[in-house]
C-alpha positions in Angstrom: 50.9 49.8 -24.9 50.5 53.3 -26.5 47.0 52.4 -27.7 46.1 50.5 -24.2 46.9 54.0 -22.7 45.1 55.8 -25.0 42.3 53.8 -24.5 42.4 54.3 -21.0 42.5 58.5 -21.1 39.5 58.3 -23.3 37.7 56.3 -20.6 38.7 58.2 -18.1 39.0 62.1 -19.3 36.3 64.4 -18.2 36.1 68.3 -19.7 33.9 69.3 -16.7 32.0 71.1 -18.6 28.2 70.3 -18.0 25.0 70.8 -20.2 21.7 71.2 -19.1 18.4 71.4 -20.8 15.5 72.4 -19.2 11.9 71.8 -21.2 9.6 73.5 -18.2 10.7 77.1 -18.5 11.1 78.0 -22.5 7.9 80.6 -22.3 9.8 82.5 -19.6 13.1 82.6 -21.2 11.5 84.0 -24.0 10.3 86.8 -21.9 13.8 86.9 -20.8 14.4 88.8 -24.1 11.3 90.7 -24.7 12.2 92.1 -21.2 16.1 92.8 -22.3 14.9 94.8 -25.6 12.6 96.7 -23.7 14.7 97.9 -21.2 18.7 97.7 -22.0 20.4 101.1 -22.5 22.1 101.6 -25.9 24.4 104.5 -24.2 25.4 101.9 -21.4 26.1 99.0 -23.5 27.3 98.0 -26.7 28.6 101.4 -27.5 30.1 101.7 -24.1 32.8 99.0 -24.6 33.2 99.4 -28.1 36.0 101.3 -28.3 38.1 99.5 -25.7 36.8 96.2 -27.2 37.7 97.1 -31.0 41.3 97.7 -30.4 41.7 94.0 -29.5 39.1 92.2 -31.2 37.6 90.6 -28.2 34.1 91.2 -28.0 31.4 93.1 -29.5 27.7 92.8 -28.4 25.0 94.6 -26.4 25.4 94.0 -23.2 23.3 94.7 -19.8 24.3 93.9 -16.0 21.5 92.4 -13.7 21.6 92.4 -10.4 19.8 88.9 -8.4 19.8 90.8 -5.2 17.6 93.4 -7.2 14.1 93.3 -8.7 14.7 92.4 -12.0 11.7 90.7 -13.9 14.6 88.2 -15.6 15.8 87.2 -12.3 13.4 84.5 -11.3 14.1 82.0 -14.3 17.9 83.0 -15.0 18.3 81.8 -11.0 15.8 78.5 -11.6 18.3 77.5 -14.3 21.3 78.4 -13.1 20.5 76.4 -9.1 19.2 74.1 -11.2 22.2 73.3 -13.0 24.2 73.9 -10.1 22.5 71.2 -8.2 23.4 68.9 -11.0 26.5 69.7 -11.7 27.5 69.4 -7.7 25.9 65.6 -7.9 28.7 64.6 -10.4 31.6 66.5 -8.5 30.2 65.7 -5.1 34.3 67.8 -4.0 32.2 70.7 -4.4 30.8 70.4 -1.3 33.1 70.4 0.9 34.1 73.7 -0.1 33.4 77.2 0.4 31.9 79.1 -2.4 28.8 81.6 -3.4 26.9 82.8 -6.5 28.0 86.1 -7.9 24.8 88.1 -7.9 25.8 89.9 -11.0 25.0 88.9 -14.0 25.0 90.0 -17.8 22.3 89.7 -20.8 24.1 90.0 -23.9 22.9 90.2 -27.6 25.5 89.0 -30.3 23.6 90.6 -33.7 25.2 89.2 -37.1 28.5 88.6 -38.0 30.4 92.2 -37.1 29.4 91.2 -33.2 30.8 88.4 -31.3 33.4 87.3 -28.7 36.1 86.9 -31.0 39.6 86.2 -28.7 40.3 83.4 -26.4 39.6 84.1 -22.7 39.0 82.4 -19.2 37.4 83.9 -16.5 39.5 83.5 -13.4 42.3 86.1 -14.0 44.5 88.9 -11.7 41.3 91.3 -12.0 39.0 88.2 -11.1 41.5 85.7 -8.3 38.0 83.9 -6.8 36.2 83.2 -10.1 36.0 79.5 -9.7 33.1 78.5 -12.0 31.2 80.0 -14.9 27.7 79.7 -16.2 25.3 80.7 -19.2 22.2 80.4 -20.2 21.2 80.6 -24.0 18.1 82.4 -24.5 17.0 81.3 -27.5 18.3 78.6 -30.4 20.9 80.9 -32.2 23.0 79.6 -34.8 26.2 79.8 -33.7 27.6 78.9 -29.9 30.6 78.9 -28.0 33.7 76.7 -28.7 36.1 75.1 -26.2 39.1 74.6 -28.5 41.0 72.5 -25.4 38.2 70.3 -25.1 37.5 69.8 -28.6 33.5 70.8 -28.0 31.9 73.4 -29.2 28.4 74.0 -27.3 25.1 74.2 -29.3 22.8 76.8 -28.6 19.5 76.1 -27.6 16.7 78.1 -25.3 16.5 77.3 -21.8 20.0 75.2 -22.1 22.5 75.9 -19.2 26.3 75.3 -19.3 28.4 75.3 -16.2 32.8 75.1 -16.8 35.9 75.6 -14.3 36.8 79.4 -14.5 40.7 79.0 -14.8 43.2 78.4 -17.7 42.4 75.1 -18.6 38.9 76.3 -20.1 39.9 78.9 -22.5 36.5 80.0 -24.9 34.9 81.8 -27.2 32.2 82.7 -29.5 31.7 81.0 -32.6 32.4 83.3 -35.4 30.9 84.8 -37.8 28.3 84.8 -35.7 25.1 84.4 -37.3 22.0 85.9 -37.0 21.1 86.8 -33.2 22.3 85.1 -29.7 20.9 86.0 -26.9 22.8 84.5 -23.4 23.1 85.3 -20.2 26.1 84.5 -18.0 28.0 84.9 -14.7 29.7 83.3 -11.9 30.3 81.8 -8.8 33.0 82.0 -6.4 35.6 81.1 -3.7 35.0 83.1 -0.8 38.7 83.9 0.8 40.1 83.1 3.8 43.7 83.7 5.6 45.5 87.0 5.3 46.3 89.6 3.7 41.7 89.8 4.2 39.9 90.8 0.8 36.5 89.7 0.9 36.9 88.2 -3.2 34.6 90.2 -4.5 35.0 91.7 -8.0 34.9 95.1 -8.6 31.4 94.5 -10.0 30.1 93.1 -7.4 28.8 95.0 -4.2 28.8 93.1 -0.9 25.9 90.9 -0.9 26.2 87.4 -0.9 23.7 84.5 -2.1 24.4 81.3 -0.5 25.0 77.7 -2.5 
């Protein structure tokens, strides 16, 4: 009976985590980075967070916060990727729907360089700070060596340009990177999210988000 059940929860389990490869964009995702390099701002990034970061481990990297609603050379093929995905990921959890939800229009390019960087603690991305986090995406940017492990689900994703990952934001999906990171990772990553309703009103935005919207 034990191993009939068994059986049966491997037939049926699903980590909801879905992967996407895309072979019509890699030219532009490589510009995703050229453009990054050229353009992030060393006093606003890594060295911004590293001293709130170091005291816990959790995440070293260079990091630089995009904005769709702005007019941001990157912008174009991070969205193709992400709706993309999206549109993919809604076919297989058709749910999705019938409810109410929007794409964050912030986003972050990050660059993970050699084994003193990475993402090095455990985290999900619906928390107190973050309530309507419902789904979380990435993008690599180019085939880096190490990825990003889902210890719950037993999978650890493998890195590779132009491939696009989509997850449930809450508790069940704990991750991080895998580490010693090696060499260089580029990604870039966001959200989408429930839009409230009901009382006490907050419009669910996070506190890095302004008010625009940008409709699934």
């Amino acid at each position: 009976m034990m191993d009939e059940w068994k059986a049966f929860y491997e037939l049926n389990s699903n980590d909801f985590i879905g992967i996407y490869d895309d072979e019509e964009k890699p030219f532009s995702v490589v510009d995703v980075i050229t453009w990054f390099e050229n353009n992030y701002n060393t006093t606003k990034s890594k060295e911004a967070g590293l001293s709130y970061f170091n005291q816990h481990r959790q995440r070293i990297c260079t990091s630089m916060t995009l904005d769709f609603g702005q007019d941001h050379e990157p912008n174009d093929v991070i969205y193709y990727l992400i709706d993309k995905a999206k549109n993919e990921y809604v076919k297989t959890y058709s749910f999705l729907d019938k409810l109410d939800w929007r794409l964050s229009p912030f986003y972050n390019i990050q660059r993970y360089d050699g084994p003193e960087e990475g993402f090095f603690s455990l985290h999900n991305e619906h928390t107190g700070m973050y309530p309507y986090r419902m789904l979380a995406w990435m993008v690599y940017l180019n085939d880096a060596e190490s990825g990003t492990k889902f210890p719950y689900q037993d999978k650890t994703i493998i890195p590779k340009t132009g491939r696009t990952v989509i997850w449930p934001a809450g508790w069940t999906h704990p991750h991080k990177g895998v580490t010693p990171n090696d060499g260089l990772k580029y990604i870039a990553t966001g959200w989408f999210y429930f839009l409230p309703k009901g009382t006490p009103k907050f419009d669910g935005h996070h506190p890095d988000e302004n008010k625009q919207e940008i409709v699934v």
